[in-house]
C-alpha positions as CSV (number, residue, x, y, z in Angstrom):
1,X,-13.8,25.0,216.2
2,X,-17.6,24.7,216.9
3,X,-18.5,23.6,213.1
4,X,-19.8,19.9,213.4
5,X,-20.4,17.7,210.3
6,X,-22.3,14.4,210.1
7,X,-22.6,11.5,207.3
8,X,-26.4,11.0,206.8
9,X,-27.5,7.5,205.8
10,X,-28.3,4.0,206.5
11,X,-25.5,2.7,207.1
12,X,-26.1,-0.3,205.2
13,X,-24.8,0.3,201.1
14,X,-26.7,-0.1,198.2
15,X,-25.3,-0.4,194.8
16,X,-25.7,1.9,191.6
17,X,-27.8,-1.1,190.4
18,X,-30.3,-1.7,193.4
19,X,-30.8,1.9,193.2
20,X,-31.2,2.2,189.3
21,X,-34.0,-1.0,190.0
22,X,-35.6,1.2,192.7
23,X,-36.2,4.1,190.4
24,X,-37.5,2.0,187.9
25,X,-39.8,1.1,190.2
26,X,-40.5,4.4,191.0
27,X,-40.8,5.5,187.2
28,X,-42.9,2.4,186.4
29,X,-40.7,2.2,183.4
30,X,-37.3,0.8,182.6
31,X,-34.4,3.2,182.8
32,X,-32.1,2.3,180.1
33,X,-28.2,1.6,181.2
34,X,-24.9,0.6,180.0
35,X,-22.4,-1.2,182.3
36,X,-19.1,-0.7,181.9
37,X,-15.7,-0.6,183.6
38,X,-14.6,1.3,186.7
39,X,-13.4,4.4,185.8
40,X,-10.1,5.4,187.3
41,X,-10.2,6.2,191.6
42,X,-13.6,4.9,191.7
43,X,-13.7,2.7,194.7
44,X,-15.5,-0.5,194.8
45,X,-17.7,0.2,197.5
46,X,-18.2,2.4,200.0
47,X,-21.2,4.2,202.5
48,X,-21.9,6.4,204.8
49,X,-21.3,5.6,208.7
50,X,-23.9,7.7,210.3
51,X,-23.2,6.4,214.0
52,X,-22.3,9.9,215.0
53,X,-25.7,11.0,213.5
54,X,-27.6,8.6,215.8
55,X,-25.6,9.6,219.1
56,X,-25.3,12.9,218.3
57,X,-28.6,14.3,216.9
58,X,-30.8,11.2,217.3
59,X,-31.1,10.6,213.7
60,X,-31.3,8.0,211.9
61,X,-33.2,7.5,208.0
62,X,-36.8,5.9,208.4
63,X,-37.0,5.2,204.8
64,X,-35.8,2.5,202.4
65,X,-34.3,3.1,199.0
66,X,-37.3,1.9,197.2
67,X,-39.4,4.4,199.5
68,X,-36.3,7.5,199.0
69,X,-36.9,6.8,195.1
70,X,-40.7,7.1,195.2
71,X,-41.0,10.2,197.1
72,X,-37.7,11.7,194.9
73,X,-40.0,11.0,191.8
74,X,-43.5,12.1,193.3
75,X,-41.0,15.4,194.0
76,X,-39.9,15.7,190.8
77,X,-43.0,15.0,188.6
78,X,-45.2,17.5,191.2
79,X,-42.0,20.2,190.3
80,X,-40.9,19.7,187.1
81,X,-38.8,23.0,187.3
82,X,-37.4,21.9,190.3
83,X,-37.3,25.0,193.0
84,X,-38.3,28.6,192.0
85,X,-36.1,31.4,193.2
């Protein structure tokens, strides 16, 4: 059909909880949270398989969670409107 679509990622998964530590280290505050149960049709785990990425476009990420959280919240704190139309 000539429409292509790729899963972006590191092929490695991280949980809500290593990414809710990541942006608190990003924040330099804690981020308060509640656990609870799964909510129905949520899967246990699951990731993106970007092997088609790397053969295909030559991509693969360069950054690590803890790095993707830092430069989301430098982002957001330098745009706090987030993008102007």
């Amino acid at each position: 059909t000539g429409v292509f679509r790729w899963n972006l990622g590191s092929g490695k998964g991280s949980s809500v909880l290593e990414v809710l530590r990541s942006f608190e280290k990003a924040v330099g505050r804690p981020i308060p949270y509640e656990i609870t149960g799964r909510r129905a049709g949520d899967l246990p785990a699951f990731w993106a398989d970007a092997t088609s990425a790397l053969a295909d476009l030559s991509w693969s990420t360069t950054k690590t969670v803890d790095e993707m959280c830092e430069d989301h919240w430098r982002w957001q704190k330098n745009n706090p409107q987030g993008y102007t139309s």
